[in-house]
N, C-alpha and C positions, 0 to 999 in steps of 0.2 A: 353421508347419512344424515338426516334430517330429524330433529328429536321434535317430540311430541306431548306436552302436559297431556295426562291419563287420568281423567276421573273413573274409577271405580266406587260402582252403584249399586248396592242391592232395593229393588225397589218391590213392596207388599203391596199390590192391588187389591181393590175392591170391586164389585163389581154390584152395583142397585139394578135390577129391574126396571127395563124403560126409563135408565137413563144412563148416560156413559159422559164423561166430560175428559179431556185433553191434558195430561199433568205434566208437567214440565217443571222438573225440583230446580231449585234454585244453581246446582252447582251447573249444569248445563249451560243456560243462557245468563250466565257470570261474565259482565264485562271485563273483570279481568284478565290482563296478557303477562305474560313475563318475559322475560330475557333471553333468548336461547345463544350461548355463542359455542361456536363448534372449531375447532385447528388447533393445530401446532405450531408454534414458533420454533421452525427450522434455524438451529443454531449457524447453521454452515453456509454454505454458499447456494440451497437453492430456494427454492420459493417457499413463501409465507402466504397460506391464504389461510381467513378468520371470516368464516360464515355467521352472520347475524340474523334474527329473523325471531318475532313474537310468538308465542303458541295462542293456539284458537281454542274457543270454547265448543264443545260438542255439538251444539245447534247452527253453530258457524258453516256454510259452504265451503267456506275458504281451505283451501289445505295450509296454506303456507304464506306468511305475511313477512317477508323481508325486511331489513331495517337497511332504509336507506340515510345518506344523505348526516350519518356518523363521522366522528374523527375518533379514530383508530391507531394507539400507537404502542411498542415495546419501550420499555423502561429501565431501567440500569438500577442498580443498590446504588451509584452514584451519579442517577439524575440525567444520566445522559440516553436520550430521544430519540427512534428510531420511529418516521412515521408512514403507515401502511397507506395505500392510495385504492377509493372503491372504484373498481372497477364496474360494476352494477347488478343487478339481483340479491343486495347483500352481503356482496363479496368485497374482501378488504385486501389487500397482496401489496408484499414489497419481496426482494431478494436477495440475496448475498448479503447478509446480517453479519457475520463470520463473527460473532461473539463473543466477549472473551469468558471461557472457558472454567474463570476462578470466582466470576462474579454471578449473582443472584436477578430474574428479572420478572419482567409480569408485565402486562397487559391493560393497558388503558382505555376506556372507553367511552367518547361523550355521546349519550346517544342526542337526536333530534331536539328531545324535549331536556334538553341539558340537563338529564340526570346524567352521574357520574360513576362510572361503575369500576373496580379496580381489582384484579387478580393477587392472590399472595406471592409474594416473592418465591418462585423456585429456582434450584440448581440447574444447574444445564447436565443432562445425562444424555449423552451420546450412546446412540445403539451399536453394540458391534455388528459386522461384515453378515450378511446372509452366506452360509457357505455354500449351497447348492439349492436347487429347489428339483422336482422330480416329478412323474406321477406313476402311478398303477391303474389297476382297474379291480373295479369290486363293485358287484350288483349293477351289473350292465350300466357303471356309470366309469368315466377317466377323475382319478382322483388325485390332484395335484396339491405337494405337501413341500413343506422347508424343510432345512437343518439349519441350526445355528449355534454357537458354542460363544461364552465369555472366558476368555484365559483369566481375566482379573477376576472374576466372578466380583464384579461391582452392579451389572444388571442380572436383575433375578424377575424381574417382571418386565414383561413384554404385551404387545399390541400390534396387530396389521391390518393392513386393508389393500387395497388390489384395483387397478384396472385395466379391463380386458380389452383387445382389438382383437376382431376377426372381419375376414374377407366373406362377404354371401356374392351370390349368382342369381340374376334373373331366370326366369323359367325359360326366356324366348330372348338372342337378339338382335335387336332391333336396329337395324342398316340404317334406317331413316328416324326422319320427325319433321311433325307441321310447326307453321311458326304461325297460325291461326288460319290462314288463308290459303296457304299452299305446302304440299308435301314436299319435303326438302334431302335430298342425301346427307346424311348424319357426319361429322368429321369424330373419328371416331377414336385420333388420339389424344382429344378433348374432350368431348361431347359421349365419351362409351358410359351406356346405363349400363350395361349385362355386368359389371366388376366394379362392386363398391367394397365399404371397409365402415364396418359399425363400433362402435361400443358401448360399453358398461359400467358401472362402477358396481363393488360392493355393498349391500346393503346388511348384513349382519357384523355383529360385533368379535371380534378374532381373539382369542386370549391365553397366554398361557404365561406358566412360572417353574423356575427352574427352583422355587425356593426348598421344596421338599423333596429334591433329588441330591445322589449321591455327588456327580459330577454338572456343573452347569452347562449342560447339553439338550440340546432340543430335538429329535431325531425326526420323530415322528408326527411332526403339525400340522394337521389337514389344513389349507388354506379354503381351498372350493373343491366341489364333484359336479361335472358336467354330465348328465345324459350321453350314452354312447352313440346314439344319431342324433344328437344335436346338431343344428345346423351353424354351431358355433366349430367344432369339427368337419365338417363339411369341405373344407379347403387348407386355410391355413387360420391357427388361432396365435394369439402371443399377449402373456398377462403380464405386469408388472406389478411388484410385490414390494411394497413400504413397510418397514417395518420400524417399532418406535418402541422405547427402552420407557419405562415406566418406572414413578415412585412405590409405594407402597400403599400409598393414600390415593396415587391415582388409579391404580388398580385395584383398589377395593371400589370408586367410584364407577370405573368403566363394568365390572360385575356386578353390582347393585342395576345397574342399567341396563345390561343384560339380562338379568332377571325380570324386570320391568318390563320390559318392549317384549322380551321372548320368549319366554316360560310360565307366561302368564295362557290358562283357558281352563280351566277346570277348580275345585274345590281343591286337588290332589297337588297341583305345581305350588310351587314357592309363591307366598304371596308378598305385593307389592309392599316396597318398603321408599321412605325416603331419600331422595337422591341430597349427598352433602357436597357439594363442589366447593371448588378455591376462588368463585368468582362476590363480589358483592358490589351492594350499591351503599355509596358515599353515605346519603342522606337516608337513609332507611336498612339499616343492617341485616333487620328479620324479613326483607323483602326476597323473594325467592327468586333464584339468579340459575338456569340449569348449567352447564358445561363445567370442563375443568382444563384447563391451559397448564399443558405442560412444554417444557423448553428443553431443545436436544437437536443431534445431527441424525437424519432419517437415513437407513440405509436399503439401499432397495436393489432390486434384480429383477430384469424381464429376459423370459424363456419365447421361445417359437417352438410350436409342438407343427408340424404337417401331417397333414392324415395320414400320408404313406406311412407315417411313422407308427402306424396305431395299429397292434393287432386285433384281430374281428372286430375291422370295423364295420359300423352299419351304414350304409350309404344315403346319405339325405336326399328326400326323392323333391322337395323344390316344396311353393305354394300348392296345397290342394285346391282342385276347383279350377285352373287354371286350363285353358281353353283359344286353338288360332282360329279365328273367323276371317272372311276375304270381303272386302266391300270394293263395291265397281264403281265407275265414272257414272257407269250407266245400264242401270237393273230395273227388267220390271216384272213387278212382282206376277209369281202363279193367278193367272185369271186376271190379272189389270192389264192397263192401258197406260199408264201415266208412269214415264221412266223415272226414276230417283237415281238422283247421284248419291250416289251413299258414302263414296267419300267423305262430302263435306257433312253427310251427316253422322256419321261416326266419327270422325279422324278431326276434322278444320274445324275447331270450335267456334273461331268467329263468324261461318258459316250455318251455325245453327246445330253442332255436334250435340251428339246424346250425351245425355250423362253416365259415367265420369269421365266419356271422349276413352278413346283408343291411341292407343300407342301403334305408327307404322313398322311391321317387321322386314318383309321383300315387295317389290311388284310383283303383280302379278301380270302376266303376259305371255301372248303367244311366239312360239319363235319366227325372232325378226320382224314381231311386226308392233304395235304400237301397245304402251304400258296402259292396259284398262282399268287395274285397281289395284288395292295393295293386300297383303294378307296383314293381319293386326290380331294385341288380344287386350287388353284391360292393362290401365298404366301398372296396377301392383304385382302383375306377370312379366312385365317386360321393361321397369324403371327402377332400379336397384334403389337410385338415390331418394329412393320415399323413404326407404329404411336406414340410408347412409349417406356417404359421401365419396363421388369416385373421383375425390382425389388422396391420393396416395400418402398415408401420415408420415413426418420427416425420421420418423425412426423407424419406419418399417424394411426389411431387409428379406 
């Protein structure tokens, strides 16, 4: 999830007679940016990645300005240097950190313009064990929820986030494919559009606390509710579930920020308040720095739900709109004279194909006697991989 500096604006127009002019208050078009950094320093042995990236001012196009071209490092209470390597769009990642346990650490940062930014020293709190995850169904939606329990009751404050893989299905598939110039038979235990495999990440914020309950128990955690014909159900879906053990102080920061991004749109919700993180910069203290870097072992669980498994389920009926048309070697139109090959003009783009060109699904032909043309429909009915990737992810099962 991607954080966003939020000006809130009440603005009192006037309005002259025969003349109107253009206002643009100053907080809008404010060249200032600030600091966004976003992760968790994975105590344990698996990845650390530390998202960077400026926020924009409201007249800005830009959604999202990365910070490239940083050094990025974990820190010890005794000075000893763990350093993250960018991988690119902002992203910082190293692995197997394995921690120790008793020491205090934080988060280093030089950005580009060698300012120095430095996080407070935190503990390392390890999340306990996800014990199950599950779902139901309520309001024609699959509602997929945790348990999780502390025997020490040392975490009372909790956080997750999730990403999902499911399988989609082209509408139509497709035996063949052109390779500009000529229609080709498809090899199809490489080259299959019809079975791809997409995903998702979570985009709201997850939270709960066991601090005002009897036992620390989490029984009932809604994670996500999917639509019950969603085409994320549709075949097979399977989410995996992170979950991360919180201070007190980072969970007052991650609910301020919930508040902010979500609960914000009317007079009546929670109004915006300031966000206080643990991050700051060296040379300028009151300079405003968003995230908060907390340290700990993440403990996570991924579930396979299959349709079969879904009672009333609603069946995904594919692309709307989707449509098989046949083009020939050789067609001439109602009342012309002049034959068109319309293969190449549909189908062989470097032949002069229409736009957006067709995707081949069979020949089309008479029996036994020679292939005249193909039947075809529009690539986003019969190419899965516009919306994925068919090839099969290393944990899929």
């Amino acid at each position: 999830m991607q954080f966003r500096l939020k000006y809130f604006i009440i603005i009192i127009a006037s309005i002259n007679i025969g003349c109107k002019q253009v206002y643009s208050p100053p907080v809008i078009s404010s060249p200032s940016s600030y600091l966004v950094v976003e992760g968790v320093i994975n105590s344990g042995s698996g990845a650390t990645i530390i998202n960077l990236s400026y926020t924009v001012n409201l007249a800005s196009k830009v959604s999202l300005t990365p910070v490239s071209n940083a050094m990025v490092s974990v820190q010890s209470e005794q000075n000893a240097t763990y350093p993250l390597t960018a991988i690119g769009n902002g992203k910082y990642y190293t692995s197997n950190l394995n921690l120790n346990s008793s020491q205090k650490y934080r988060l280093v940062i030089i950005a580009p313009n060698n300012k120095n930014y430095y996080s407070d020293y935190v503990p390392v709190l390890n999340s306990p064990p996800i014990d199950s995850v599950y779902y139901n169904f309520a309001n024609n939606n699959m509602v997929i929820s945790s348990v999780t329990h502390d025997p020490t009751n040392t975490v009372q404050y909790y956080r997750w986030d999730y990403n999902e893989t499911w399988i989609i299905h082209s509408n139509y598939f497709s035996y063949f494919k052109t390779n500009g110039d000529t229609v080709l038979a498809r090899n199809l235990i490489n080259d299959n559009v019809y079975q791809c495999w997409t995903s998702d990440t979570s985009t709201t914020i997850l939270l709960n606390s066991t601090s005002k309950l009897k036992q620390a128990i989490l029984t009932n955690n809604i994670i996500t509710a999917i639509p019950q014909n969603s085409e994320k159900l549709s075949h097979r879906y399977s989410i995996l579930i992170n979950q991360y053990a919180l201070t007190g102080d980072a969970y007052n920061f991650w609910t301020n920020l919930k508040t902010n991004t979500e609960k914000l749109g009317s007079i009546f919700d929670a109004q915006p308040t300031q966000l206080h993180g643990n991050i700051h910069s060296l040379a300028d203290p009151t300079e405003p720095v968003i995230g908060y870097v907390s340290v700990g072992g993440v403990a996570t669980k991924r579930v396979f739900i299959d349709n079969q498994q879904l009672p009333n389920f609603v069946f995904y009926r594919g692309i709307v709109g989707c449509v098989i048309d046949t083009f020939l070697y050789r067609y001439t139109p109602p009342g012309g004279k002049v034959v068109v090959n319309q293969v190449d003009e549909y189908i062989n783009y470097n032949k002069g194909a229409l736009y957006p060109g067709y995707t081949p699904l069979l020949p089309f032909e008479l029996p036994g006697g020679p292939i005249l043309g193909y039947s075809a429909s529009t690539p986003n009915c019969s190419d899965c991989t516009l919306r994925g990737t068919n090839v099969q992810p290393a944990f899929w099962k």
